[in-house]
C-alpha positions as CSV (number, residue, x, y, z in Angstrom):
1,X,0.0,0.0,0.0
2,X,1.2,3.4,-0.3
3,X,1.0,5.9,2.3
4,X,-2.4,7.4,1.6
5,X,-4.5,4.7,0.3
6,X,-3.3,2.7,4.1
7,X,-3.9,5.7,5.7
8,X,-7.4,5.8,4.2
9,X,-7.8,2.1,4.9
10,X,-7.1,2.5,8.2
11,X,-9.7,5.5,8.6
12,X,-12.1,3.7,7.2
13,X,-12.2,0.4,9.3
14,X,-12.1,2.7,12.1
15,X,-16.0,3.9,10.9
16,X,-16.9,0.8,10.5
17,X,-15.3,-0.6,13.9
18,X,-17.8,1.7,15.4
19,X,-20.7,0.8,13.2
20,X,-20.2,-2.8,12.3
21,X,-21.9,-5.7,13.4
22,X,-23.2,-8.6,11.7
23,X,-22.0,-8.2,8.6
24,X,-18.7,-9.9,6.6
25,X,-15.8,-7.7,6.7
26,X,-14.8,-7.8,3.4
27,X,-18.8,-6.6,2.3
28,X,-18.7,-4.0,5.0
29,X,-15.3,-2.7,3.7
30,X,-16.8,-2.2,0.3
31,X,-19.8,0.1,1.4
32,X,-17.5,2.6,3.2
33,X,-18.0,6.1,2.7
34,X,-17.9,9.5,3.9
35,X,-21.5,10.9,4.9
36,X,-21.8,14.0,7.2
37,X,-23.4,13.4,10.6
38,X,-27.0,14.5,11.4
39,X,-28.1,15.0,14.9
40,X,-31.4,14.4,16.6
41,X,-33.3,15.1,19.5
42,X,-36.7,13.0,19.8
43,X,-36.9,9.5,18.2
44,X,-37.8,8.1,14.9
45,X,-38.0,5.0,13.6
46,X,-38.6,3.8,9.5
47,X,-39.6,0.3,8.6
48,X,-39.3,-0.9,5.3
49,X,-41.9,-3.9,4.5
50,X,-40.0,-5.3,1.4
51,X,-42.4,-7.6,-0.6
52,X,-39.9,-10.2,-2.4
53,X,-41.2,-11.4,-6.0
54,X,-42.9,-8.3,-7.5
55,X,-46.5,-7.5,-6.0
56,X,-49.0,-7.5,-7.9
57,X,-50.6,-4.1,-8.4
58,X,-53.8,-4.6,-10.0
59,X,-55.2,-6.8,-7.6
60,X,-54.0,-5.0,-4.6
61,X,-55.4,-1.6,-5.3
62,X,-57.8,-2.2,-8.0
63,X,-60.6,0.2,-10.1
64,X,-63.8,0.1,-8.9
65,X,-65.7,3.1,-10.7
66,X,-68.1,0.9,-12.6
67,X,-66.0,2.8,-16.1
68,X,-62.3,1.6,-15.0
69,X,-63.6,-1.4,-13.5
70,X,-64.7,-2.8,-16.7
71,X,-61.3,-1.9,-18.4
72,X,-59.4,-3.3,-15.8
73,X,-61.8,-6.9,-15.9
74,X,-61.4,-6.8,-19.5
75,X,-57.5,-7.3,-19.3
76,X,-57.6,-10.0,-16.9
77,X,-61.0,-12.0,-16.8
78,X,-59.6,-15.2,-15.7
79,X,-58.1,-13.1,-12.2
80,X,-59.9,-10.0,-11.7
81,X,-62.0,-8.9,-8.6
82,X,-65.5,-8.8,-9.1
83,X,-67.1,-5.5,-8.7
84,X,-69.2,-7.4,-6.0
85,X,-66.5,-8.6,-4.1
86,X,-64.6,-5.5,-3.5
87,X,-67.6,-3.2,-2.1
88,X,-66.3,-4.0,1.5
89,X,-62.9,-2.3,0.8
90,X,-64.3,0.1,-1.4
91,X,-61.9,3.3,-0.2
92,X,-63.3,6.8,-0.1
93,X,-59.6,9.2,0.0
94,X,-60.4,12.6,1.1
95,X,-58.9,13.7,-1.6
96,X,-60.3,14.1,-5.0
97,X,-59.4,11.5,-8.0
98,X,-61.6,13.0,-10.6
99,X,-63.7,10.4,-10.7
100,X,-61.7,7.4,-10.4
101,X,-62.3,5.4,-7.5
102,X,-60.2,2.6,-6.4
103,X,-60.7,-0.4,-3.6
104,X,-58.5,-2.5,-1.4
105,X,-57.7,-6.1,-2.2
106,X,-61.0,-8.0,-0.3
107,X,-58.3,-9.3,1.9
108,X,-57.0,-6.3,3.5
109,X,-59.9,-5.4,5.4
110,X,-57.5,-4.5,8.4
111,X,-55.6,-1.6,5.9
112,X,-59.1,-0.2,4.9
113,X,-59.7,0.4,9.1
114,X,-56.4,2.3,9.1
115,X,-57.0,4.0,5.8
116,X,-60.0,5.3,7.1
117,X,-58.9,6.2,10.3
118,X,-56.4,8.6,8.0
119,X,-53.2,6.1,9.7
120,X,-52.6,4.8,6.1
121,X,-52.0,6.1,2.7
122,X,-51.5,4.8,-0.6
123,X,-49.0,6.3,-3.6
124,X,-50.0,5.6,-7.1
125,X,-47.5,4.3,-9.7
126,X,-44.0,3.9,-7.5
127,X,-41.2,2.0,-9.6
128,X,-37.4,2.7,-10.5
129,X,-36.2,5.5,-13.0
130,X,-33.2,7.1,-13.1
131,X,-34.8,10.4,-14.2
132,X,-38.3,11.6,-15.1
133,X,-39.6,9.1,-18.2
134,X,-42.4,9.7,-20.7
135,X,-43.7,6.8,-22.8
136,X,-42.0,8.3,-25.7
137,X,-38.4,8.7,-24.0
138,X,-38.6,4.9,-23.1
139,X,-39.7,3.7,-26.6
140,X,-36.8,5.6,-28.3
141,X,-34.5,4.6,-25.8
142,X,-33.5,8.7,-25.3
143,X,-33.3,8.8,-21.5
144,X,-31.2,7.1,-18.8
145,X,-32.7,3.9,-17.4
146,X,-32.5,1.8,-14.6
147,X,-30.5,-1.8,-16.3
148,X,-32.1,-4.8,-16.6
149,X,-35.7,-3.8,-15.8
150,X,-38.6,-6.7,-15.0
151,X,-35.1,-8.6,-13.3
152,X,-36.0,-9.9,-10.1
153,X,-31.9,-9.7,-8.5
154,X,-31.6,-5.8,-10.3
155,X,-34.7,-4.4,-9.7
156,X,-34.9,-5.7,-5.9
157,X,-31.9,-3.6,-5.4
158,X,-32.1,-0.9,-7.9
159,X,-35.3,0.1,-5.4
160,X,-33.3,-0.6,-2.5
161,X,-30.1,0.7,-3.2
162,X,-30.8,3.0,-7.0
163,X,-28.2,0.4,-8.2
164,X,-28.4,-3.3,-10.0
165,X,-27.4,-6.3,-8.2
166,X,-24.0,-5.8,-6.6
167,X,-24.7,-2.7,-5.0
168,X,-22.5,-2.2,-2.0
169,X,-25.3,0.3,-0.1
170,X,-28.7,0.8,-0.2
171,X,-30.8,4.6,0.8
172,X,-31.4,3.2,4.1
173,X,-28.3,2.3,4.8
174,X,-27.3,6.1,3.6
175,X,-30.3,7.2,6.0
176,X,-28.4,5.3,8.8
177,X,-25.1,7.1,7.8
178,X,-26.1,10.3,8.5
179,X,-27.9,9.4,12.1
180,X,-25.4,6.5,14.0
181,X,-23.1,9.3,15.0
182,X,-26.0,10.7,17.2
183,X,-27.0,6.8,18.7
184,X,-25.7,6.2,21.8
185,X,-25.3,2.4,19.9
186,X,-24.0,2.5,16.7
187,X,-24.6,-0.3,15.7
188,X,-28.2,-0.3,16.0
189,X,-29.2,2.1,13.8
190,X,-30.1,0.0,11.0
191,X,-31.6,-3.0,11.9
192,X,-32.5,-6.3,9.6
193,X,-35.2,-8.5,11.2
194,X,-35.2,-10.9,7.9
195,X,-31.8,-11.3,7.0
196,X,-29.8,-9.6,5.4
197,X,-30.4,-6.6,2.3
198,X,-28.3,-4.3,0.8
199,X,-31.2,-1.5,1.5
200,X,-29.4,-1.3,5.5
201,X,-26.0,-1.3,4.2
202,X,-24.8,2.2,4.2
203,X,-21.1,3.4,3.3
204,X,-20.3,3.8,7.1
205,X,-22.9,1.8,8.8
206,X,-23.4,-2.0,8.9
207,X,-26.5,-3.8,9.4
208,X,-27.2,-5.4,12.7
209,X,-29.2,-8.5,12.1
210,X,-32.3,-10.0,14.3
211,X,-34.5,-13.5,14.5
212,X,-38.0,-13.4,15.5
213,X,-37.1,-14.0,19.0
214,X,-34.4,-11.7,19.6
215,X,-30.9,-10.9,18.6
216,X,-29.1,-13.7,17.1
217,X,-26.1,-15.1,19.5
218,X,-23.1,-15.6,18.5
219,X,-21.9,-19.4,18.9
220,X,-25.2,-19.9,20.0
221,X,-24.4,-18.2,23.4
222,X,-22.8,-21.6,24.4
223,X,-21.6,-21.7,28.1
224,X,-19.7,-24.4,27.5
225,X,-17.3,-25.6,24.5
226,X,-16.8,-29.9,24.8
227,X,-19.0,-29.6,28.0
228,X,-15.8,-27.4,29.0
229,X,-16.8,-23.8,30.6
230,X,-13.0,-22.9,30.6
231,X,-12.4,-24.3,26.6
232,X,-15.5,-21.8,25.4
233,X,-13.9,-19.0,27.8
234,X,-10.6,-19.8,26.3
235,X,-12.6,-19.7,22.7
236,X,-14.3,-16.3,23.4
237,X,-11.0,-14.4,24.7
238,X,-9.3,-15.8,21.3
239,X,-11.8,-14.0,19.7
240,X,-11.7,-11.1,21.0
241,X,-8.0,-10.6,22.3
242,X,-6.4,-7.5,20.2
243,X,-3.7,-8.3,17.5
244,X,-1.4,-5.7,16.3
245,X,-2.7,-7.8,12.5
246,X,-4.9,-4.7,10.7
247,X,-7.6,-7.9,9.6
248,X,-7.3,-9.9,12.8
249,X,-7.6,-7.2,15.1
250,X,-10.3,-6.3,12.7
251,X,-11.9,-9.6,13.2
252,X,-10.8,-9.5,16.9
253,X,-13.3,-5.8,17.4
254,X,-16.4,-7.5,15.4
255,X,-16.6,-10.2,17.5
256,X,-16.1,-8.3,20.8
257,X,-19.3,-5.8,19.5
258,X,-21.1,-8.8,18.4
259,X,-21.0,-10.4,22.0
260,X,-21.4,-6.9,23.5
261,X,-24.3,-6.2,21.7
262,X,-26.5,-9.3,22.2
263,X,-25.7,-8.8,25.8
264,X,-27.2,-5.5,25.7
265,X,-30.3,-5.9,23.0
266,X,-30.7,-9.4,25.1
267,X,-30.8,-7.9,28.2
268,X,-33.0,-4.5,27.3
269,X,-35.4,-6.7,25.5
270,X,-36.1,-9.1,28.7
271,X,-37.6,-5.8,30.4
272,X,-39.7,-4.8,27.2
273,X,-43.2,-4.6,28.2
274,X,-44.5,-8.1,27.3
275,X,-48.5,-6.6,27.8
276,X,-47.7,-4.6,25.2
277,X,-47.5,-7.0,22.3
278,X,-50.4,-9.3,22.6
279,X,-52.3,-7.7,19.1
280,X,-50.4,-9.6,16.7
281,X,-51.7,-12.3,14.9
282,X,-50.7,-16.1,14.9
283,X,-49.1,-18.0,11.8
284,X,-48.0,-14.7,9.9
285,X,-44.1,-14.6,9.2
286,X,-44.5,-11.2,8.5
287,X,-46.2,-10.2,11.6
288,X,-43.6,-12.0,13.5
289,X,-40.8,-9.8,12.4
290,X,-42.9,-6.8,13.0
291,X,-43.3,-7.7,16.7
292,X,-39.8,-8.2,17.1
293,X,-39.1,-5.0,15.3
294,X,-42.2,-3.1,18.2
295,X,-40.1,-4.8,20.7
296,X,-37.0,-2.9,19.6
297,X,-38.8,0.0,19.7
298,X,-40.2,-0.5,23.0
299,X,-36.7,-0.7,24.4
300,X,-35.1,2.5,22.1
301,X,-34.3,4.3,25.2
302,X,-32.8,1.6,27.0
303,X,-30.6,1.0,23.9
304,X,-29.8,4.8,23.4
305,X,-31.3,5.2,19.9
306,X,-32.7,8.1,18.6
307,X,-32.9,7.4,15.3
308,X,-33.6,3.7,13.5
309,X,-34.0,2.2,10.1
310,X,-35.6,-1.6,10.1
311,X,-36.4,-3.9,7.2
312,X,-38.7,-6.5,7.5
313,X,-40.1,-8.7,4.2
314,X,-42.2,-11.7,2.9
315,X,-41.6,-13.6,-0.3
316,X,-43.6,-15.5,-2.6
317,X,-45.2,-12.9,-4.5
318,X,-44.0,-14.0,-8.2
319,X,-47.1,-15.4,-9.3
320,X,-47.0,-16.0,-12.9
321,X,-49.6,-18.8,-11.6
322,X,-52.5,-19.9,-9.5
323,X,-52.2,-15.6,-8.7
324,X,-56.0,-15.8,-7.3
325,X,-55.5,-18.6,-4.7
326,X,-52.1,-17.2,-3.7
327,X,-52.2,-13.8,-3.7
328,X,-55.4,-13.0,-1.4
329,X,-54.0,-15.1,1.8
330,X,-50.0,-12.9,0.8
331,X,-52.4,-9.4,1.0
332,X,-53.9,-10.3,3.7
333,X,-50.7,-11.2,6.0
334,X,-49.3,-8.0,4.7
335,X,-52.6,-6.1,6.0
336,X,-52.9,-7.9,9.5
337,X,-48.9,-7.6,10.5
338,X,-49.7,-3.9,9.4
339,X,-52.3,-2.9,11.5
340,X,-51.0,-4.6,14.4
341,X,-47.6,-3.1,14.3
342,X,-49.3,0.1,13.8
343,X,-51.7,-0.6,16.6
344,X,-48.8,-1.9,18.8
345,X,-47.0,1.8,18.6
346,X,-50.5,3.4,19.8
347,X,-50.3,1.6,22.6
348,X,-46.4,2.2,23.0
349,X,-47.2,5.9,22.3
350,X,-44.8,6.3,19.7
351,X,-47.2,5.9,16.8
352,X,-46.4,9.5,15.2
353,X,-42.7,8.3,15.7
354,X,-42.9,5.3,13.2
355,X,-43.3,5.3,9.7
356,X,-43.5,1.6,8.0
357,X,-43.8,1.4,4.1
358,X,-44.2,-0.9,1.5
359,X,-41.7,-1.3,-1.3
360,X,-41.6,-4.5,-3.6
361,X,-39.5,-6.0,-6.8
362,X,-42.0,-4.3,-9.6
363,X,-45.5,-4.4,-10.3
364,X,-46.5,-7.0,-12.9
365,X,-48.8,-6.7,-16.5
366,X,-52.5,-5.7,-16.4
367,X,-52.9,-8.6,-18.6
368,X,-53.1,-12.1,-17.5
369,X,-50.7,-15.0,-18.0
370,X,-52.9,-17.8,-18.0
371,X,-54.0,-17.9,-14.0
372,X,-51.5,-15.3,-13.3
373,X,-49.3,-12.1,-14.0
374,X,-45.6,-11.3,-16.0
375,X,-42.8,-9.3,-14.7
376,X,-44.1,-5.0,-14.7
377,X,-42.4,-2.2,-13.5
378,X,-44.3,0.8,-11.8
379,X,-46.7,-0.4,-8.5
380,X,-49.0,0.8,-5.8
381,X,-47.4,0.9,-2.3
382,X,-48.7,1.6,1.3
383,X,-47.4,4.3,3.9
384,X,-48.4,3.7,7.7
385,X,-48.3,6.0,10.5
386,X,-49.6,8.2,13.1
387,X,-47.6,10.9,11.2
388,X,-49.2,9.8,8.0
389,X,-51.8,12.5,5.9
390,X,-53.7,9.5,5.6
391,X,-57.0,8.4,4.4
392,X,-55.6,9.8,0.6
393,X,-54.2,8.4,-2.3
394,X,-51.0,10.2,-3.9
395,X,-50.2,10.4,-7.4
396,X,-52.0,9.9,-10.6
397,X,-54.3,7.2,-11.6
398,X,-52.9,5.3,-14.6
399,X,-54.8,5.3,-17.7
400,X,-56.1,1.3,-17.7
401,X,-55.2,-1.1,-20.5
402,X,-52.5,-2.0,-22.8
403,X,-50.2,0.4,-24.9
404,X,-51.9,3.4,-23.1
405,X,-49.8,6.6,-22.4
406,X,-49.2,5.2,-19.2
407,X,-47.7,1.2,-19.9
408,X,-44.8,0.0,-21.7
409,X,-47.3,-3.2,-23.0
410,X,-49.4,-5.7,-21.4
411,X,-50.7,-3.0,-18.9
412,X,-46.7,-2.8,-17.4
413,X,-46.7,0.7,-15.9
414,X,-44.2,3.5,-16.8
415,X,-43.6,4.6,-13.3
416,X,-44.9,8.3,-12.5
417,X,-43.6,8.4,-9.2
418,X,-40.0,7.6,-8.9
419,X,-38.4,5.8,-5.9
420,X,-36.6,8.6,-5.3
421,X,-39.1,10.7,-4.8
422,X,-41.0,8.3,-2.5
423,X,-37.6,8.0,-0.8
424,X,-37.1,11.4,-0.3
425,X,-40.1,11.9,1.4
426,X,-39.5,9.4,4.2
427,X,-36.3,10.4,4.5
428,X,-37.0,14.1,5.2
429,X,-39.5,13.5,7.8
430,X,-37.0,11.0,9.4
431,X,-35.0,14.5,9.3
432,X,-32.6,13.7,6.6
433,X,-31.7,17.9,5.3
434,X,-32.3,18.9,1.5
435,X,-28.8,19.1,1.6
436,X,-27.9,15.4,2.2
437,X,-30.6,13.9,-0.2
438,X,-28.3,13.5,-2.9
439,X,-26.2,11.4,-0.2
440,X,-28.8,9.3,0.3
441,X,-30.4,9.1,-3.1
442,X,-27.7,9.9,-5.7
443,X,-30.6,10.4,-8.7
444,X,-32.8,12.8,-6.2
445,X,-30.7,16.1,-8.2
446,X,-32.9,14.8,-12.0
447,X,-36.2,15.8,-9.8
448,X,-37.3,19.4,-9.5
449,X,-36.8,20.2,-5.9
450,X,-41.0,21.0,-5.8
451,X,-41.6,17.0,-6.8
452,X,-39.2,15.4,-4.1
453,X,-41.6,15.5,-1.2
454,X,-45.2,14.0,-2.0
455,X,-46.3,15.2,0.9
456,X,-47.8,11.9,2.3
457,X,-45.9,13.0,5.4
């Protein structure tokens, strides 16, 4: 190495020996940057509901003027809602669609109460573009887009991290940048109850992973090694003893942090308040992670936290078959873990605090496959919150059918509503400045600075 590219190596591990927990070295390494600290005084929490396989749009949030209905059921008559069965989640927005009217997938009943309530909010037409699109643009191929669109791998992280597969940070991550100085624990700024995503791996921070039932212990928290207490106290202070070696006393720090932190999320989560988190339901993956991720919260104090970025997801929703028998019992997991997270914070008293939000792979074509849907692009998410401007819909109803100003063909739809922009907006009520957007979300400077907050917040 020469002087100043092992002087920069050796700042850099220094951020993310502060950072750092659960994630490889050599990944970690990669995703380091430099990102100006924000500070904060109350606390806030995003969660990002990731739903793995590319959600259908249609039948999530589908037409129900009797006029777009009858478009939308001539496109896919094999696995369309009847009008019939969506009269119970029939939403009335406060705000005015110009005649278009639009209704909940029958099995989110529990959304619809918090939609009404004005605790939930939905944003028409969300999908990744590097810069504002028009049909046109696409078809003559005269504007930047995002590679490899309708690819699972790419576009999973192109919405998470506004780069294809082999991104080395993702915007939350960037959010958690900007915060972990001001956390009393690093390390748990951006937490992963699901795994592991590139959307929590920032340039400086480093994902801190969690199960369902708490953080994840390192050697199994083993008291004994060979039924020998002294071998896995020998083992541990291995581990952790310094070495004057930059990657072993690298390796050396990790584990100390990762031991130190389970003993403190371990031990602030045994005095979370266990009355609190009776509302979720039973059987629902989702929910599960949701729960753990209320428990966090519960316990931010404790932990020192002020500010916190969580991903949670569910898979399964690639449904270029059977989409009618599958899809309905995937909405309504996604509706039930929502409104009991949602209610869980109410009674914490931090629901004005939290903001969850979907975010997904793509939409998929208006036009059926057989008994199911193809790859799409642009999709209708979900924003839930006490600090929500809820009971509304955001953005502009898509024409309906194929090769309309508004799809790319078989009813795939041009996004009108970039990532970014829907980005943005969460992150500037988390507190992120105007300043550091383009941190965060490097395409945020192609948007006119009136269309980066959609003011669902």
């Amino acid at each position: 190495m020469t002087d100043q590219s092992r002087r920069a190596f050796l700042r850099r591990s220094a951020a993310l020996g502060m950072a750092g927990v659960a994630a490889p070295f050599v990944t970690s390494l990669a995703a380091i940057g430099e990102a100006a600290a924000a500070t904060a005084t109350d606390y806030k929490a995003l969660v990002c509901v990731f739903l793995y396989g590319g959600n259908d749009y249609a039948n999530t949030l589908t037409p129900y003027d009797a006029a777009s209905h009858a478009q939308y059921l001539a496109a896919r008559t094999n696995i369309g809602h009847q009008r019939a069965a969506l009269a119970g989640t029939a939403l009335t927005p406060a705000n005015d669609l110009r005649g278009r009217q639009f209704a909940l997938h029958p099995a989110m009943g529990s959304l619809k109460t918090l939609f009404d309530a004005g605790r939930a909010a939905a944003v028409l037409n969300v999908g990744t573009l590097v810069q504002p699109t028009t049909k046109a643009q696409y078809q003559s191929n005269a504007v930047r887009l995002p590679p490899k669109l309708f690819s699972h791998n790419d576009q999973q992280s192109y919405f998470q991290a506004s780069n294809p597969e082999g991104a080395t940070s993702g915007w939350g991550g960037r959010i958690g940048d900007l915060f972990q100085s001001g956390n009393g624990s690093a390390a748990l700024t951006c937490i992963n109850a699901s795994g592991n995503a590139v959307y929590l791996t920032g340039r400086g921070a480093v994902q801190y992973s969690v199960g369902t039932g708490g953080p994840v212990a390192l050697l199994n928290n083993a008291a004994t090694l060979y039924g020998s207490s002294a071998a896995a106290a020998t083992l541990r202070s291995l581990m952790t003893a310094s070495n004057p070696n930059l990657l072993a006393g690298e390796h050396a720090r990790v584990s100390k942090r990762a031991l130190d932190t389970y003993a403190q999320v371990s031990g602030a989560l045994a005095g979370a308040p266990a009355a609190s988190f009776p509302l979720f339901p039973a059987g629902n993956g989702l929910a599960d992670q949701l729960k753990m991720v209320a428990r966090l919260i519960s316990v931010s104090s404790e932990l020192g936290v002020k500010r916190q970025v969580f991903f949670v997801s569910l898979g399964g929703f690639d449904l270029h078959d059977n989409l009618v028998a599958q899809h309905g019992p995937l909405m309504g997991r996604v509706a039930d873990a929502l409104k009991a997270f949602h209610d869980t914070t109410q009674v914490l008293g931090v629901a004005d605090k939290v903001t969850s939000f979907t975010a997904s792979d793509f939409g998929r074509t208006l036009q059926s496959n057989d008994d199911g849907s193809d790859h799409g692009w642009g999709s209708h998410h979900f924003v839930v919150g006490g600090a929500v401007r809820g009971n509304r819909i955001y953005g502009t109803p898509p024409a309906i059918g194929s090769n309309t100003p508004d799809d790319v063909g078989q009813g795939r739809l041009l996004p009108s509503i970039a990532v970014d922009q829907y980005a943005a907006t969460l992150a500037s009520w988390f507190g992120v400045g105007s300043g550091d957007l383009a941190t965060v979300l490097p395409n945020i400077g192609n948007y006119d600075a009136s269309a980066r907050n959609l003011g669902f917040l």
